[in-house]
LOZA-890229 format. One record per atom (N, C-alpha, C): x, y, z. Coordinates in Angstrom, 1 decimal. Layout:
N
<px:X py:Y pz:Z>
...
END
This chain:
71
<px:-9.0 py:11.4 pz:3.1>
<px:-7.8 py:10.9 pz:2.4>
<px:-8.2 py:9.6 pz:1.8>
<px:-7.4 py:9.6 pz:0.8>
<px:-7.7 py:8.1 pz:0.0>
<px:-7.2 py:6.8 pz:0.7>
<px:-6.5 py:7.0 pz:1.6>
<px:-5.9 py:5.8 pz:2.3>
<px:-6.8 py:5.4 pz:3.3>
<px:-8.0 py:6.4 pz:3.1>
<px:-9.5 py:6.2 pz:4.2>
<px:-10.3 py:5.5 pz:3.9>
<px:-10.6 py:5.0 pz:2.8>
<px:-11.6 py:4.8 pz:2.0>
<px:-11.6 py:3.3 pz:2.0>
<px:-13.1 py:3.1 pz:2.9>
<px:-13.2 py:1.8 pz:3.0>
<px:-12.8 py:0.4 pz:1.9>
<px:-13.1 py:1.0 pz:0.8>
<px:-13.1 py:0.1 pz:-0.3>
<px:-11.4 py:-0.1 pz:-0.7>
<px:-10.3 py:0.6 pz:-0.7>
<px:-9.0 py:0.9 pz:-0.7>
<px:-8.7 py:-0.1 pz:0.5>
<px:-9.0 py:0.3 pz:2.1>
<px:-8.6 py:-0.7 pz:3.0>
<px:-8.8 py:-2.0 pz:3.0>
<px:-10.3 py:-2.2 pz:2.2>
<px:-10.6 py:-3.9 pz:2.1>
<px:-9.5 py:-4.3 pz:1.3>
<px:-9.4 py:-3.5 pz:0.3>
<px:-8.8 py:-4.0 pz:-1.3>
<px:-7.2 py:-4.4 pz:-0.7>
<px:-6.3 py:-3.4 pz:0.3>
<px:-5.4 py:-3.7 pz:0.7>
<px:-5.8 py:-5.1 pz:2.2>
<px:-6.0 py:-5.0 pz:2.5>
<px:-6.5 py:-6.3 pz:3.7>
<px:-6.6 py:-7.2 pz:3.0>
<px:-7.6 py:-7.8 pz:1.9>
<px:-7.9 py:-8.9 pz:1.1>
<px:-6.9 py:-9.3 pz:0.5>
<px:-5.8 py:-8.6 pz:0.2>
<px:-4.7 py:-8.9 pz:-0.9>
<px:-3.5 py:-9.1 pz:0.2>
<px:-3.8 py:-8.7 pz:1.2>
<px:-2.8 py:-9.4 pz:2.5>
<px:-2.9 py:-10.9 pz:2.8>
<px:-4.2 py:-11.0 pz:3.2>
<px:-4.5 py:-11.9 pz:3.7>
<px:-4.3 py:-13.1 pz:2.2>
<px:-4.8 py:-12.5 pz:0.8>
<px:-5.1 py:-13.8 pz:0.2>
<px:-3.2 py:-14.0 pz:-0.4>
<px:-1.9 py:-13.1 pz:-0.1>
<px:-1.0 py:-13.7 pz:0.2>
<px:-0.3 py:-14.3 pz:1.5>
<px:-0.8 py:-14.2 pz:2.6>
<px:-1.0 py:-14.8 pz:3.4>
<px:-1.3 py:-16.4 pz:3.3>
<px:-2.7 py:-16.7 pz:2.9>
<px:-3.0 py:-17.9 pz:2.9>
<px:-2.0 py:-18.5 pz:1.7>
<px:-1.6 py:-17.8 pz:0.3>
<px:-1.1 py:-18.3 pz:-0.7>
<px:0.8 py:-19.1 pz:-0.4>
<px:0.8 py:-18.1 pz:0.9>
<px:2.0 py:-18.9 pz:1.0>
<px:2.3 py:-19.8 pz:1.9>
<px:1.3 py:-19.9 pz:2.5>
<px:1.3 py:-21.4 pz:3.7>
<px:0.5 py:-22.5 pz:3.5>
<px:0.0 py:-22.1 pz:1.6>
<px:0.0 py:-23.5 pz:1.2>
<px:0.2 py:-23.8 pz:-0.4>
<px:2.1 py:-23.1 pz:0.1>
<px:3.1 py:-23.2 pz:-1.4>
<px:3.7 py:-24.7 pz:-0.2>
<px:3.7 py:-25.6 pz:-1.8>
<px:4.7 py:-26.8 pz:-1.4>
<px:5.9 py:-26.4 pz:-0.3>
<px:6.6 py:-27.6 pz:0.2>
<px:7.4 py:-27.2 pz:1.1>
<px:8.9 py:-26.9 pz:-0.3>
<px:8.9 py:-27.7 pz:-1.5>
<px:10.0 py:-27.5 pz:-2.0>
<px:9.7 py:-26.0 pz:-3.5>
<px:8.3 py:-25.7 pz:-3.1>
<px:8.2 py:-24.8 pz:-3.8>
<px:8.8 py:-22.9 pz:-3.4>
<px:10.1 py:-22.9 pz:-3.2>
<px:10.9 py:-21.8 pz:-2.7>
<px:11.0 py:-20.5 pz:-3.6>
<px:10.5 py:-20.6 pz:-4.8>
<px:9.8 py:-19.8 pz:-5.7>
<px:9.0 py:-19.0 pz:-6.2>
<px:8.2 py:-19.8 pz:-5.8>
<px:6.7 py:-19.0 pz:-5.5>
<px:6.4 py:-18.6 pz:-4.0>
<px:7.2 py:-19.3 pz:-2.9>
<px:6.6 py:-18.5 pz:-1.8>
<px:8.0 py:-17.1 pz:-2.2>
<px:8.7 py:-17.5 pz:-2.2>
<px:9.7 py:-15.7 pz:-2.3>
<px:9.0 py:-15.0 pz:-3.6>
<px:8.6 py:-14.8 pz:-4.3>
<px:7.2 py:-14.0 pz:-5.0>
<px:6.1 py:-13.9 pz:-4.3>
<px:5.5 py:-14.8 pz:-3.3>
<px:4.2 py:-14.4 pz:-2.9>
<px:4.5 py:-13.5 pz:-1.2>
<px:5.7 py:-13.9 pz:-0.8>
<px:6.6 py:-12.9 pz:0.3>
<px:6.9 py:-11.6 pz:-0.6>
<px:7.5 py:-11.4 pz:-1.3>
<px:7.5 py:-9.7 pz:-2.0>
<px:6.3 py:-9.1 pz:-2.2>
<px:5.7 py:-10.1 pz:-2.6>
<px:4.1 py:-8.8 pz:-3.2>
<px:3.5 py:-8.6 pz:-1.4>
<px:3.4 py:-9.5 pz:-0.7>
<px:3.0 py:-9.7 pz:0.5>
<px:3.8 py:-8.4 pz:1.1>
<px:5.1 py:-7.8 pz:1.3>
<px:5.7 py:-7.0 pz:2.0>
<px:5.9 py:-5.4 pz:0.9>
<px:5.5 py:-5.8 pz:-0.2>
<px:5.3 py:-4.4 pz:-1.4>
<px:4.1 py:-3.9 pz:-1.0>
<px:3.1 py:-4.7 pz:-0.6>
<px:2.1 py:-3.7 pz:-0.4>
<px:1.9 py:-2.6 pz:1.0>
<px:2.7 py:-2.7 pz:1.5>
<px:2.6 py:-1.4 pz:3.0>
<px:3.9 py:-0.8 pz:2.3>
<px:4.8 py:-1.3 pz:1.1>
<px:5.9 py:0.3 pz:0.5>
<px:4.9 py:0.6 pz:-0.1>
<px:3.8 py:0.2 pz:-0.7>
<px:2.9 py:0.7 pz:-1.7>
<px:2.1 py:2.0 pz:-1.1>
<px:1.5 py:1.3 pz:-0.1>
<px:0.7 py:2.3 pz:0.9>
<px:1.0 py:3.3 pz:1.2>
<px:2.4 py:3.3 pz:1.6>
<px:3.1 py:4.3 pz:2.3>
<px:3.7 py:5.3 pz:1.3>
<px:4.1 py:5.0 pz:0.0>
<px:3.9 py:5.9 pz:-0.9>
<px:2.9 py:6.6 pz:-1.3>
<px:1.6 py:5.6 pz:-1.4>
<px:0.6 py:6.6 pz:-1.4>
<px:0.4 py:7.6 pz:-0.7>
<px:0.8 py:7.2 pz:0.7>
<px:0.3 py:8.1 pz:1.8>
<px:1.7 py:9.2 pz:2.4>
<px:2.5 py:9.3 pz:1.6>
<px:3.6 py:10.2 pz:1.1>
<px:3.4 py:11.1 pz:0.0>
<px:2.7 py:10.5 pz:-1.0>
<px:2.3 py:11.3 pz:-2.0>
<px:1.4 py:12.4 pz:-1.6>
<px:0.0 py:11.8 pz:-1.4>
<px:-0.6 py:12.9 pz:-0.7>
<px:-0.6 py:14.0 pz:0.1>
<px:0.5 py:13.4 pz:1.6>
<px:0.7 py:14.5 pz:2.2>
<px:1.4 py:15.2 pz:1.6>
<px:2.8 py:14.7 pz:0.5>
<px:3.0 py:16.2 pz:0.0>
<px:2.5 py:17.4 pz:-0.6>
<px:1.3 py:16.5 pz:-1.2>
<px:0.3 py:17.2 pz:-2.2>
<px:-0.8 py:17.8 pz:-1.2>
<px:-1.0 py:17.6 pz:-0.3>
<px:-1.4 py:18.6 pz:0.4>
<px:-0.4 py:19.9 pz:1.3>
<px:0.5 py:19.5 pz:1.6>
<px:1.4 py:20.7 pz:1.8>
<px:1.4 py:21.5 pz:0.8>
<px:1.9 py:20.9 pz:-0.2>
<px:2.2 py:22.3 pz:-1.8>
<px:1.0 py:22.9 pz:-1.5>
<px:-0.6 py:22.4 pz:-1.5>
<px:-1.7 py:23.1 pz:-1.6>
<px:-1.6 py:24.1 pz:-0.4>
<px:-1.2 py:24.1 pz:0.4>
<px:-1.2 py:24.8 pz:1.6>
<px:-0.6 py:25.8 pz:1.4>
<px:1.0 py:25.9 pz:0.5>
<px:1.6 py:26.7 pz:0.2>
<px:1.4 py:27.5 pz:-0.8>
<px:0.4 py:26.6 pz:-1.7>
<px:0.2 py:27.8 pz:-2.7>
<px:-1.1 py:29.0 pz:-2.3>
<px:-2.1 py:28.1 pz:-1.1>
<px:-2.8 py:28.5 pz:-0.5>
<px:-2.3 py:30.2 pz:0.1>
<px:-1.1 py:30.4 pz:0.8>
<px:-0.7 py:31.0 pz:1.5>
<px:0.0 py:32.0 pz:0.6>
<px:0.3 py:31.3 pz:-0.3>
<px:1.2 py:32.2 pz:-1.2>
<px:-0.1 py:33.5 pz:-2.3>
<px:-1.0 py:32.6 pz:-2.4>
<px:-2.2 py:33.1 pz:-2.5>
<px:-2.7 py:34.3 pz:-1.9>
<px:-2.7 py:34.3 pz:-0.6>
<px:-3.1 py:35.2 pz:0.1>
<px:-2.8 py:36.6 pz:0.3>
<px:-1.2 py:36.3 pz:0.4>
<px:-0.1 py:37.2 pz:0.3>
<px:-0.2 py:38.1 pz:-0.7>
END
């Protein structure tokens, strides 16, 4: 699965972490850019999880066409 692949996990981990660091050292009156660097920060596991929604559908259909194949 693509949500396996090491290079995908870094890519999602590195972009956690570098909004992580980015927002705990946003000014204390800067409340703009940390609520931008909090969204992308919390978009990327809806991101993930659509990926990894996408796929399993897309491997069901294959299963079913698999089957329907058979038949």
């Amino acid at each position: 699965m693509l949500l396996n692949d090491p290079l995908l996990k870094q890519a999602f981990e590195d972009l956690l972490e570098t909004y992580k660091q980015e927002i705990f050292h946003t000014s204390f009156a800067d409340d703009e850019k940390r609520r931008s660097l909090w969204m992308a920060y919390n978009m990327l596991d809806k991101i993930r999880g659509h990926l990894q929604t996408i796929m399993e559908s897309g491997k069901l259909a294959q299963k079913d066409l698999e089957l329907l194949n058979k038949s």
